[in-house]
C-alpha positions as CSV (number, residue, x, y, z in Angstrom):
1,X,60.7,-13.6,87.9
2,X,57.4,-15.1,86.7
3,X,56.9,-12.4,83.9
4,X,60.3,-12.9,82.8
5,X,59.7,-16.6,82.4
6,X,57.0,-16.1,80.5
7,X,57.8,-13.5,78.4
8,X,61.2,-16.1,77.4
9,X,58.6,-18.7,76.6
10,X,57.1,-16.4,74.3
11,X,59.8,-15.8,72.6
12,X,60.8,-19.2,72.1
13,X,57.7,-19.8,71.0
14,X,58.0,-17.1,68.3
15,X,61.5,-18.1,67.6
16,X,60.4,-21.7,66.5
17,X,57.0,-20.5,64.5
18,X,59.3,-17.9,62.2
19,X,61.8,-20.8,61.7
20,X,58.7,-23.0,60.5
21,X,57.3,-20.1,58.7
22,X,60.6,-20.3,55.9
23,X,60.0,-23.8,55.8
24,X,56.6,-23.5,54.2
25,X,57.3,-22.4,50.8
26,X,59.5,-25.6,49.9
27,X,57.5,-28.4,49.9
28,X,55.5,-29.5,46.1
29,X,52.4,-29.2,47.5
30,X,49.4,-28.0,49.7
31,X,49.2,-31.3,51.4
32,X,53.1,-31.8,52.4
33,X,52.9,-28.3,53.5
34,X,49.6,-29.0,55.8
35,X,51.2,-31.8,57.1
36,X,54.7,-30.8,57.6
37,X,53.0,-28.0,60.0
38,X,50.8,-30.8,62.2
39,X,54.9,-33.1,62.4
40,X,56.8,-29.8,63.2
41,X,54.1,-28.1,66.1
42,X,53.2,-31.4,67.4
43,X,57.5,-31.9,68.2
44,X,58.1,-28.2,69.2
45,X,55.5,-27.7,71.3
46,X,55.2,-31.0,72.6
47,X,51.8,-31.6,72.1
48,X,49.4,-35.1,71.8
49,X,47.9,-33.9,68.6
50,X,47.3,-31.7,66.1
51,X,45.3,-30.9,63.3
52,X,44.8,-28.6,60.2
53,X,40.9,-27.9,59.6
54,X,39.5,-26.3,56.4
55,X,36.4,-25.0,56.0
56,X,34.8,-26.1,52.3
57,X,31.7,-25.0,51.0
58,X,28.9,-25.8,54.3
59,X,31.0,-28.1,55.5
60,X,34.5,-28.3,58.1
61,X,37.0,-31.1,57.1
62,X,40.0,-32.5,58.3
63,X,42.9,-31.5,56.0
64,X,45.5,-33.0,58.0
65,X,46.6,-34.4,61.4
66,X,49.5,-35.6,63.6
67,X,49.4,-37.8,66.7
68,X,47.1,-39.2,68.7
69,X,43.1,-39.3,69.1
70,X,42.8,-39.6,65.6
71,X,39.4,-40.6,66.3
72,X,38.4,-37.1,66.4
73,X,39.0,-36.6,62.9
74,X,36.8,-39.8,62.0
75,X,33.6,-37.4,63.3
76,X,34.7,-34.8,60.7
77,X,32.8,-33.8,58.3
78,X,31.2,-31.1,61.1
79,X,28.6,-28.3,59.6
80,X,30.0,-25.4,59.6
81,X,26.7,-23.6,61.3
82,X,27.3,-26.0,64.3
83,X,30.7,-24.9,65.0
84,X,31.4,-20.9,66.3
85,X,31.9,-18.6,63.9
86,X,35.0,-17.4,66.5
87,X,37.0,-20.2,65.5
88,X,37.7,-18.5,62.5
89,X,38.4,-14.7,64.1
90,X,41.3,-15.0,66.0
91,X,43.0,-17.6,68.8
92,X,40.8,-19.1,71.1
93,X,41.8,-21.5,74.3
94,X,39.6,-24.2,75.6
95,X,38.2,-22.0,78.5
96,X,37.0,-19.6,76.1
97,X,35.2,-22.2,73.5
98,X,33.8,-23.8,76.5
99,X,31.6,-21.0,76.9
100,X,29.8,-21.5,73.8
101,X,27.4,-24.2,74.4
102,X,26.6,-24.8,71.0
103,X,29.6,-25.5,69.3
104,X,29.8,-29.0,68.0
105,X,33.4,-28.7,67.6
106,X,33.9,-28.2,71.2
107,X,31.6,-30.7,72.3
108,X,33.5,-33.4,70.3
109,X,37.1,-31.9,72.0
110,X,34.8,-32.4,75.5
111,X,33.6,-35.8,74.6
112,X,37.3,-37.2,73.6
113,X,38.7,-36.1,76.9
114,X,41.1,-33.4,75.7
115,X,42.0,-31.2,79.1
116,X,44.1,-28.5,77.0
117,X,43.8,-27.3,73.9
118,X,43.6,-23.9,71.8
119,X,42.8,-22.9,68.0
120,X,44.2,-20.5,65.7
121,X,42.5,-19.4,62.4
122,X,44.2,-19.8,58.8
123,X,43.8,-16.3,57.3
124,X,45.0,-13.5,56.0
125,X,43.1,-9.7,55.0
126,X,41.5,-11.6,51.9
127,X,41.3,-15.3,52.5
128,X,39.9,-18.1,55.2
129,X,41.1,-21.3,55.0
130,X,39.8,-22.7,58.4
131,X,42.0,-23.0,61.3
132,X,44.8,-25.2,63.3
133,X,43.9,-27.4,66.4
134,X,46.5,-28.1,69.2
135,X,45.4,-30.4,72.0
136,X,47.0,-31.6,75.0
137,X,45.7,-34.7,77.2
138,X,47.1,-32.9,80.7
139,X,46.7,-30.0,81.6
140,X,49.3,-27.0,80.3
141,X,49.6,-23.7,81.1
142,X,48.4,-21.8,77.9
143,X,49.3,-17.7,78.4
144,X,47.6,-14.9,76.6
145,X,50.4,-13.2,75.2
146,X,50.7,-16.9,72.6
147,X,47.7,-15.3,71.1
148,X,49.3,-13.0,68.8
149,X,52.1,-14.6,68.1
150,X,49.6,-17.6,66.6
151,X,47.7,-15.2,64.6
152,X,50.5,-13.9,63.0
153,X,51.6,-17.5,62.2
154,X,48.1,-18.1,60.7
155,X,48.6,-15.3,58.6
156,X,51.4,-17.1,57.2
157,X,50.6,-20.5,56.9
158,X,47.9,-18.9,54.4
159,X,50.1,-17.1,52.5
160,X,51.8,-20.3,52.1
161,X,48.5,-22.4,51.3
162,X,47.7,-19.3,48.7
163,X,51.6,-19.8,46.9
164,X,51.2,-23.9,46.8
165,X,47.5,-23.4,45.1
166,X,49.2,-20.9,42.6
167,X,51.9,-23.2,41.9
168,X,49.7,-26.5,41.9
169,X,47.9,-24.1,39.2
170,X,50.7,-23.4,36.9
171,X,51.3,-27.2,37.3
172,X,48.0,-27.8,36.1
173,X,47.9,-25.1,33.6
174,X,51.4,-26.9,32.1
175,X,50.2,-30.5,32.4
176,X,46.8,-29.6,30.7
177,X,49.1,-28.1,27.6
178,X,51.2,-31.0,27.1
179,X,48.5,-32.7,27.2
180,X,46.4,-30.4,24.8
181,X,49.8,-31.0,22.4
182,X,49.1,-34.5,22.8
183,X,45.8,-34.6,21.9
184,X,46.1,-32.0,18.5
185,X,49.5,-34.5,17.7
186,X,46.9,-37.9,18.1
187,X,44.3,-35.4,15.7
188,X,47.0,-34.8,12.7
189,X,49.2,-38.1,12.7
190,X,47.0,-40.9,14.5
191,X,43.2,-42.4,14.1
192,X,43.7,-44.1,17.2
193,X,40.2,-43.4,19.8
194,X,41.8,-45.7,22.5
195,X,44.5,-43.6,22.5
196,X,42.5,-40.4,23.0
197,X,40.6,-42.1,25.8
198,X,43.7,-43.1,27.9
199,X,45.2,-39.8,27.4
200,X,42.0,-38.3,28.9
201,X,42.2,-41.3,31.8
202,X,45.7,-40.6,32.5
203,X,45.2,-37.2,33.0
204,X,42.3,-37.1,34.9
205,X,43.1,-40.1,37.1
206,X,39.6,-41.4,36.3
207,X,37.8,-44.1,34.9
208,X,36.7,-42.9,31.3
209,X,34.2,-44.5,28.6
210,X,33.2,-43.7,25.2
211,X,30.0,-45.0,23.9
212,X,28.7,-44.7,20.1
213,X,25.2,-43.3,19.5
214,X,23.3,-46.5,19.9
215,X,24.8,-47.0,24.1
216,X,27.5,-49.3,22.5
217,X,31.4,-49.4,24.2
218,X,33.7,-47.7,21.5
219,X,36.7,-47.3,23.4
220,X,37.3,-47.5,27.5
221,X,40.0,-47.1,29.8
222,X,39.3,-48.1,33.4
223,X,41.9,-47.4,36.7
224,X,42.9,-50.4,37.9
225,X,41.1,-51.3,40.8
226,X,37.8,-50.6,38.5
227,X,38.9,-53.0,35.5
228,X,36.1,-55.7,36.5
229,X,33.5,-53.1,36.3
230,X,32.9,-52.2,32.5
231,X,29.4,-54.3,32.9
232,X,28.5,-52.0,35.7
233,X,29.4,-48.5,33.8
234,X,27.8,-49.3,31.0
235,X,24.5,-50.2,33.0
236,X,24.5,-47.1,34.8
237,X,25.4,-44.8,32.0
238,X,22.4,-46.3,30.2
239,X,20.2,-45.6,32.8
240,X,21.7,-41.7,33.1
241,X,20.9,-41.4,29.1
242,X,17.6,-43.1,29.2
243,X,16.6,-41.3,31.8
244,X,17.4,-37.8,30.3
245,X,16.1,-38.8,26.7
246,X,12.4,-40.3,27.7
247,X,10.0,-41.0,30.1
248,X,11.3,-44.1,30.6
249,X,11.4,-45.4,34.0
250,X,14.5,-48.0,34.5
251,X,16.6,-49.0,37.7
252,X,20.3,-49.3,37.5
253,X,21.9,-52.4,39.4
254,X,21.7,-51.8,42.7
255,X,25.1,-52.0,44.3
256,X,26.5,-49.1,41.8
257,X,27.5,-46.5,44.4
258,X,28.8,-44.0,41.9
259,X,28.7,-41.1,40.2
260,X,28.8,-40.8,36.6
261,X,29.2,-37.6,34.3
262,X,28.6,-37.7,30.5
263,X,28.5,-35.4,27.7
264,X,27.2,-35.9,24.2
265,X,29.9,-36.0,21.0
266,X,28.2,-34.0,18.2
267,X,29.0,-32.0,15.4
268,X,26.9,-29.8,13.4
269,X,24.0,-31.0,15.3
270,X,24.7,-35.1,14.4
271,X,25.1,-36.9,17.5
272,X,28.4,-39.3,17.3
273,X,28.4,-40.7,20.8
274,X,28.7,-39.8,24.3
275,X,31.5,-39.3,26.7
276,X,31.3,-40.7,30.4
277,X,33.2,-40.1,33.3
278,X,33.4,-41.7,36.7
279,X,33.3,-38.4,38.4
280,X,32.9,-39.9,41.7
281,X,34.9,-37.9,44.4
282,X,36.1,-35.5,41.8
283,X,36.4,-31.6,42.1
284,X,35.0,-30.2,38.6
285,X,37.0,-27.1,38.2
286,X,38.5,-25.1,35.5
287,X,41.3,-27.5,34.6
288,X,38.9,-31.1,34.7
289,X,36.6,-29.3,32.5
290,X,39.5,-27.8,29.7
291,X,40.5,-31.6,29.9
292,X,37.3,-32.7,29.2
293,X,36.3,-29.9,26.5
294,X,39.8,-30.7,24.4
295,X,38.7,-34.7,24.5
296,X,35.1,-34.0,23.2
297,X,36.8,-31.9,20.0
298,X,39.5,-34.0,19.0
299,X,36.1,-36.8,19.5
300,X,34.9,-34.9,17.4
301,X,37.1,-34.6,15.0
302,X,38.3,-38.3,14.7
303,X,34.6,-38.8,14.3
304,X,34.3,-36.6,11.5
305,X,37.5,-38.1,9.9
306,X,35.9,-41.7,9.8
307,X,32.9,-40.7,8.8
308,X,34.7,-38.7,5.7
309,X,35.6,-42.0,5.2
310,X,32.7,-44.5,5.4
311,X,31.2,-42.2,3.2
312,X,33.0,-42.1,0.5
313,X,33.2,-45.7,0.9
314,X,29.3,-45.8,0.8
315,X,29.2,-44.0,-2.1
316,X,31.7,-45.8,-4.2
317,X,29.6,-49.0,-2.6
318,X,26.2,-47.4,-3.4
319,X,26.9,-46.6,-7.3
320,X,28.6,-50.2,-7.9
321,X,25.8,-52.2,-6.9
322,X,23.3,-49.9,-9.0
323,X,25.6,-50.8,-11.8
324,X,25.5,-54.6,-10.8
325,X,21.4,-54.0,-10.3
326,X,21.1,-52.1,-13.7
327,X,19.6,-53.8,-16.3
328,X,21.3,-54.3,-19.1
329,X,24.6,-54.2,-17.5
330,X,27.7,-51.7,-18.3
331,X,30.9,-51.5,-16.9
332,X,31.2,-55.7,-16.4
333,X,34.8,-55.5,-15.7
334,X,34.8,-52.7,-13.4
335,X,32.0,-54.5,-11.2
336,X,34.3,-57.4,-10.7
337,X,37.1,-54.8,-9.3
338,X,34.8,-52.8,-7.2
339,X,34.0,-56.5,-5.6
340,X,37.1,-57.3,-4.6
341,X,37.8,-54.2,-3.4
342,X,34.8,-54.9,-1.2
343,X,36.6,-58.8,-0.5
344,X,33.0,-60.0,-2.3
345,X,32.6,-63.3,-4.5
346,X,30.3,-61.8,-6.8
347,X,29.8,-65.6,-8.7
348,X,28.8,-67.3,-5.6
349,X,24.7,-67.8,-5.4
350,X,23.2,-64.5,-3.8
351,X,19.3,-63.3,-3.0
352,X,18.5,-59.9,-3.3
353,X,16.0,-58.1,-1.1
354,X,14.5,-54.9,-0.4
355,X,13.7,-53.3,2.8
356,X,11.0,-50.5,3.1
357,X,9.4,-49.0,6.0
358,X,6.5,-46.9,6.3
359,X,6.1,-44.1,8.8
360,X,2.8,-44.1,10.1
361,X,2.6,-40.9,11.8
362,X,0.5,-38.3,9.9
363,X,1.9,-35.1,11.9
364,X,5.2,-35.6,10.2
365,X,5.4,-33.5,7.1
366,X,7.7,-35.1,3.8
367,X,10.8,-33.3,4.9
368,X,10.6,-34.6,8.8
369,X,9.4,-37.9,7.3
370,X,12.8,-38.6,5.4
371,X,15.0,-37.6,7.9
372,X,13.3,-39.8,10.2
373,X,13.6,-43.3,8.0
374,X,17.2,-42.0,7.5
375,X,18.2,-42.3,10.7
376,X,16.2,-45.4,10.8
377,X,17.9,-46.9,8.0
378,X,21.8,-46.1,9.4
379,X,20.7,-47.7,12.9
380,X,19.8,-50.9,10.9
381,X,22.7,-50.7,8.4
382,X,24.6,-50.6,11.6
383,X,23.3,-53.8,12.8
384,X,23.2,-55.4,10.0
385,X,26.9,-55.0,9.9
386,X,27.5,-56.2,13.5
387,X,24.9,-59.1,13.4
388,X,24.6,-60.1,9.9
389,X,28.4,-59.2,8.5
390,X,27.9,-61.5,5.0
391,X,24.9,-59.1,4.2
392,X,26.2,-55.7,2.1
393,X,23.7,-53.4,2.2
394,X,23.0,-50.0,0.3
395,X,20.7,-47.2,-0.1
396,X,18.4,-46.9,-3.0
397,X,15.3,-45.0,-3.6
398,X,14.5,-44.5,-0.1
399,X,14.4,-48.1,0.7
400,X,17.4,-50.4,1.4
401,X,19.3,-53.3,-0.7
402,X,20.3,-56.0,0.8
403,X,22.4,-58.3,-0.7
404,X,22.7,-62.3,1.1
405,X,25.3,-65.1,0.1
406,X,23.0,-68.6,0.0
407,X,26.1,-70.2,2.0
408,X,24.6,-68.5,5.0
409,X,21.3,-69.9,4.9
410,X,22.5,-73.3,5.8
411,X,19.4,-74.7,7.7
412,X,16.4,-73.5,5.6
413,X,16.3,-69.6,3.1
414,X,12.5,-69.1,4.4
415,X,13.5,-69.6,8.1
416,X,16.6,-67.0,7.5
417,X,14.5,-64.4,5.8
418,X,12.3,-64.5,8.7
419,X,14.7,-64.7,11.2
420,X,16.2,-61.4,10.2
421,X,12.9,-59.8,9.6
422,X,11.9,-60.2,13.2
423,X,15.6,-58.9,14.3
424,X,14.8,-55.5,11.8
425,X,11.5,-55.6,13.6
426,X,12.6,-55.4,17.1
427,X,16.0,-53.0,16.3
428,X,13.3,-50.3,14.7
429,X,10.7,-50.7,17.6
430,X,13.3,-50.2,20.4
431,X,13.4,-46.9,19.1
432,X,10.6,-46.0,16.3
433,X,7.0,-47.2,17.7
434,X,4.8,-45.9,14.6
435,X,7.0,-47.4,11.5
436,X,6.3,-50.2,9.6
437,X,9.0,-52.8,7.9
438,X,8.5,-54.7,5.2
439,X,10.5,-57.1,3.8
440,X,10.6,-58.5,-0.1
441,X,13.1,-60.6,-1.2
442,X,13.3,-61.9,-4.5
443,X,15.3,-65.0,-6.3
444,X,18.4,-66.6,-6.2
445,X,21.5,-65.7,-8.2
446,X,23.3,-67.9,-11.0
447,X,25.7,-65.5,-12.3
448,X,26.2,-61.5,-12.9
449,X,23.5,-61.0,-15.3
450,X,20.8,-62.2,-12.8
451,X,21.4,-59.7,-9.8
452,X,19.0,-57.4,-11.3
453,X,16.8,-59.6,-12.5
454,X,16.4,-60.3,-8.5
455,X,15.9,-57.1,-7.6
456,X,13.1,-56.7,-10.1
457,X,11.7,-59.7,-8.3
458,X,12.0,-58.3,-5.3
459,X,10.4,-54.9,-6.7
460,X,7.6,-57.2,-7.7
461,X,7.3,-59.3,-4.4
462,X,7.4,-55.5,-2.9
463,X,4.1,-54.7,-4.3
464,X,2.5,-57.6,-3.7
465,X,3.5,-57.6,0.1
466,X,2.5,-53.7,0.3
467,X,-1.0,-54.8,-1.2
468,X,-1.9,-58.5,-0.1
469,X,0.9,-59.4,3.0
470,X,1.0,-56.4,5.1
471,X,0.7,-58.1,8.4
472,X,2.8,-60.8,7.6
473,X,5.5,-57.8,6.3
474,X,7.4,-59.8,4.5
475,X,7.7,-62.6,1.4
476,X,9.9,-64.4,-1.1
477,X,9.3,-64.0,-4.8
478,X,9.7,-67.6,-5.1
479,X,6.5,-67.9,-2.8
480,X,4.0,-65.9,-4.6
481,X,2.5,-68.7,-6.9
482,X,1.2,-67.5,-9.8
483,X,2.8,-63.9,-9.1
484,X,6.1,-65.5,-10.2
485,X,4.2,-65.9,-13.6
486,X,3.2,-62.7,-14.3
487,X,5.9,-60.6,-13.5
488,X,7.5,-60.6,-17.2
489,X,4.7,-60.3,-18.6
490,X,5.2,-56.8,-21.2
491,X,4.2,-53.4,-18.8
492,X,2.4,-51.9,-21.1
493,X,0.4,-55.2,-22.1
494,X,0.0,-55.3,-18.2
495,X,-1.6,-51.8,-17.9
496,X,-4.1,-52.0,-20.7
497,X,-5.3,-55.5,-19.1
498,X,-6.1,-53.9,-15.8
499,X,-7.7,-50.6,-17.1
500,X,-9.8,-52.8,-19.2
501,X,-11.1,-54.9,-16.3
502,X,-11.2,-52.5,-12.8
503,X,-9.9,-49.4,-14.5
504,X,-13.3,-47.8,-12.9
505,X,-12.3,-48.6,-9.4
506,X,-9.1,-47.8,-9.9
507,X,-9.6,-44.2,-10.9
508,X,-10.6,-42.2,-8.0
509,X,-9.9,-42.6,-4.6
510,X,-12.5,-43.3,-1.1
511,X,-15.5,-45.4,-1.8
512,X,-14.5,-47.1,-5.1
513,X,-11.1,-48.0,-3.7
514,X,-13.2,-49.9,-1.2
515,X,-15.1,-52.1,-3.6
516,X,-11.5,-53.1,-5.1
517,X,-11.0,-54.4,-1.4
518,X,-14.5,-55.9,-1.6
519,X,-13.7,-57.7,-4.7
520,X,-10.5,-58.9,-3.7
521,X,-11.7,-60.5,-0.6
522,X,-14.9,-61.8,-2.5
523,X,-12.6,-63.7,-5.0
524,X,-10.2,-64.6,-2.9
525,X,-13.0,-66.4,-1.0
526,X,-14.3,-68.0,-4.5
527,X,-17.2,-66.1,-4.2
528,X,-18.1,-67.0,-0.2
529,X,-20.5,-64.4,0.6
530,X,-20.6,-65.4,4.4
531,X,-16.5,-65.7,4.4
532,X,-16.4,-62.0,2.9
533,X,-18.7,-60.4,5.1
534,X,-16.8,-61.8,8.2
535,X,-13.8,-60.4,7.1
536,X,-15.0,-57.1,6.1
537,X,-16.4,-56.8,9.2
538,X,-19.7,-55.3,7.0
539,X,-23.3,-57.0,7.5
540,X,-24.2,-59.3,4.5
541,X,-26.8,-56.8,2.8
542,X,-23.9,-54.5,2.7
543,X,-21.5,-56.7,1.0
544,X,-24.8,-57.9,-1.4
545,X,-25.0,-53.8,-1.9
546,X,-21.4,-53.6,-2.9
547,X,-21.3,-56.5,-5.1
548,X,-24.7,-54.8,-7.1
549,X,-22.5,-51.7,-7.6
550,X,-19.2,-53.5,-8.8
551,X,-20.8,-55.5,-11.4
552,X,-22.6,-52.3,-12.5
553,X,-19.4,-50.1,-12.4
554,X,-17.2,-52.9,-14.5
555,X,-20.0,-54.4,-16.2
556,X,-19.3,-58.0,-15.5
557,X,-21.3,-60.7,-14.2
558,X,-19.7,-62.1,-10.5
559,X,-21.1,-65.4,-11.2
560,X,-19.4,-65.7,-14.4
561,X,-16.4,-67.8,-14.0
562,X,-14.9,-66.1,-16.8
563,X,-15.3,-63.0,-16.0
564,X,-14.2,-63.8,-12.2
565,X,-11.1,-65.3,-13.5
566,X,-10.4,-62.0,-15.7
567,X,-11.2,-59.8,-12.9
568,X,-8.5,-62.4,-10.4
569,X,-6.0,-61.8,-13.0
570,X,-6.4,-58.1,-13.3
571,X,-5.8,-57.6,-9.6
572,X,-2.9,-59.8,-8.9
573,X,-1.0,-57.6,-11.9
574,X,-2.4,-54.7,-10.3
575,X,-0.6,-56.2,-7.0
576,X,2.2,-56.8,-8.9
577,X,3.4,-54.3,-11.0
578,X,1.8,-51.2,-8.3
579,X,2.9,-47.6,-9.3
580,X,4.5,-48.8,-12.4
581,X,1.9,-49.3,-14.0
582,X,0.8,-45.5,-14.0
583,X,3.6,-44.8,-16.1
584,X,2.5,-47.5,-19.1
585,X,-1.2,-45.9,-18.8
């Protein structure tokens, strides 16, 4: 009579697992299934609790759970090589387990009080899942013959976890190629980043940022509960950069408790921006990183589409204002089209300036040397544009135009000047350590015509700051004194003058080129031998030495107030005019 209680129980019990077992393949997804199992045991068998375990990676979490003593599943995560490897072999009670003394698992089951309970692994010939936990808080009679029948049920239950991954993956697979088709439709018809960026957002359920070259916010789309935070990402994807791109050490704010992934935009090798994502709590697998890859190209792209743009914009900006700085002028009427094209008021007063840097580091060879001040000179022309909007600047000759309205020097032009010098300074030495800016602007504007009589000025100012004002870096033409004399005086008239005055110490390099220094600190000290010496940093019987030799090498008398006056005059033009005045020799 017993046995044939027993054996009806069993198949009851079989009955009502088979019936569950067709139930498994409706539901959308691995979690409704999971917990559609923990509902449906927990009310057939009449149990206090049960729970779905999966093991992932080293690690066993909770996947699902029904009833009470949910407080077990708080102490999940469990390591995996704390727990018995039989957990996952085939059905076990709680007498068995209770055997193994090191099994966390069991130990938490022990701790919570649970007087009946037995597991069943989730497997089939190929694939573990984890296993199935069914606990009583009284004690139940548990019989052997259940064993089976639970395995078999296992068996199914992963069958069933293997269709709903499949079909979550041909979800995926779908959503990622509507959303691929979104993407290559925002590429062909749209210029829209934002709208890129919330695609990608949307999709990935994330927090997304796109920063340009320089660590600036181009576009962002933040989840909702993260919409205060855009201060935060921003200071911990600098840090992530930083860190990867120097030596730098820098600490992020420290309540930022997540974890960021970013990846550069580039084409051909020129870096366009980078591309973070709040990947905190996120799986990386095939379908976040297809996502990700299809964002970085169409990046890509819409970067190389603007820049296809500003380009040719450059270039039609570029050759206008060598027309307007051309000397005499062509093209008059066109210059005034190309300036409103460019929403300019070519009439109103303007100073033009020059800015040149120096690389100072001797390893670089000529090649290496120009790329470098290139990318130097599109950092600050992207500045410029952001904090000084008025100024249009423009390549030319390896140095950069810059063009000023007077309207926006309200309190004082010198203070302006300098002001922005300071700002080039510090934008190039965030970056570049070993270049050197200099800074030469030249006179105000009245009308067309005197645009490139400024930038001569400048030219002129140039030399003279390259020559006398190094450390200060930078001048006004309108400051030079007696330079703003000379500069018109005939080139070739210019070059004769100087050759026929320090011609000798102009003609060969090393010690000769430092009695030119000599001389010009000696005169501009009128003659002070005491004054000279201190700034040469050379003992008085040197600086007596050197004189002996300059007044034999130029044949002039250096207590001559004529000839001191000629030899004053021949090194301010020599200042002045620079290289130019090789090609009137």
């Amino acid at each position: 009579m017993k046995e044939e209680k027993k054996e009806k129980i069993v198949k009851i019990l079989e009955k009502k697992l088979k019936s569950t077992s067709r139930q498994l393949v409706q539901f959308d997804s691995e979690d409704e299934t999971l917990q559609y199992i923990t509902n449906a045991f927990r009310e057939k068998l009449s149990a206090d609790f049960v729970g779905i375990v999966f093991k992932t990676g080293e690690q066993l979490i909770v996947k699902a759970w029904s009833g009470t003593k949910s407080s077990i599943a708080g102490h999940f995560p469990l390591p995996v090589d704390q727990c018995s490897p039989n957990l996952f072999l085939s059905s076990l009670t709680h007498e068995q387990l209770s055997l193994e003394k090191n099994c966390e698992f069991t130990r938490l089951l022990q701790k919570e009080k649970v007087q009946t309970w037995f597991t069943f692994p989730l497997k089939n010939e190929l694939n573990l899942f984890g296993f199935c936990i069914i606990g009583y808080l009284q004690r139940v009679i548990l019989y052997e013959e259940m064993e089976s029948v639970f395995d078999d049920f296992g068996k199914d239950l992963a069958i069933a976890v293997l269709f709903q991954r499949e079909k979550q993956h041909k979800q995926k697979l779908q959503s990622l190629l509507i959303y691929q088709q979104a993407m290559v439709k925002e590429t062909i018809h749209g210029n829209s980043i934002d709208e890129i960026t919330t695609m990608l957002s949307q999709t990935l359920e994330k927090s997304v940022l796109l920063l340009d070259r320089f660590l600036r916010p181009i576009s962002y789309k933040l989840l909702p509960d993260k919409e205060g935070l855009l201060d935060e990402y921003l200071e911990l994807a600098t840090y992530e950069i930083v860190q990867k791109r120097t030596s730098k050490a820098w600490i992020p704010h420290p309540a930022l408790e997540k974890t960021l992934l970013i990846w550069t935009i580039d084409v051909g090798g020129d870096l366009f921006g980078y591309l973070v994502l709040d990947a905190t709590n996120i799986k990386m697998d095939d379908y976040v990183r297809l996502a990700i890859d299809v964002a970085r190209n169409i990046y890509s792209i819409q970067f190389m589409k603007q820049k296809i743009i500003l380009d040719a914009k450059e270039q039609v900006k570029d050759s206008f204002i060598n027309k307007l700085l051309s000397n005499p002028i062509d093209e008059i009427e066109n210059i005034f089209q190309y300036a409103n094209l460019f929403h300019w008021d070519i009439n109103r007063p303007h100073f033009v300036a020059i800015l040149s840097l120096t690389i100072q580091d001797h390893h670089l060879d000529l090649l290496e040397q120009e790329s470098y001040k290139s990318a130097i000179l599109e950092k600050i022309k992207l500045n410029l544009s952001n904090y000084y909007p008025e100024v249009i600047a423009v390549n030319k000759e390896g140095d950069l135009i810059l063009i000023s309205p007077v309207s926006s020097m309200a309190h004082s032009i010198k203070l302006y000047w300098n002001k922005m010098y300071e700002n080039l300074k510090k934008w190039v030495r965030s970056d570049w350590n070993n270049v050197q800016v200099l800074l030469a602007i030249g006179g105000v504007t009245e009308k067309i015509e005197d645009y490139s009589v400024s930038y001569m000025q400048a030219k002129k100012c140039l030399n003279v700051v390259k020559s006398r004002f190094k450390e200060m870096g930078f001048a006004l033409f309108d400051d030079l004194g007696a330079y703003t004399l000379l500069h018109e005086i005939d080139g070739r008239m210019v070059a004769i003058f100087v050759q026929d005055h320090i011609g000798p110490l102009l003609n060969s390099e090393g010690k000769n080129m430092d009695l030119l220094k000599t001389l010009q600190v000696y005169l501009s000290h009128n003659g002070n031998m005491t004054e000279t010496a201190k700034e040469l940093y050379i003992h008085r019987s040197t600086l007596q030495y050197r004189l002996e030799k300059i007044e034999d090498l130029l044949q002039v008398d250096l207590d001559n107030a004529e000839h001191r006056f000629n030899l004053n005059m021949a090194i301010k033009l020599y200042d002045l005019f620079g290289n130019e005045l090789k090609q009137n020799l």
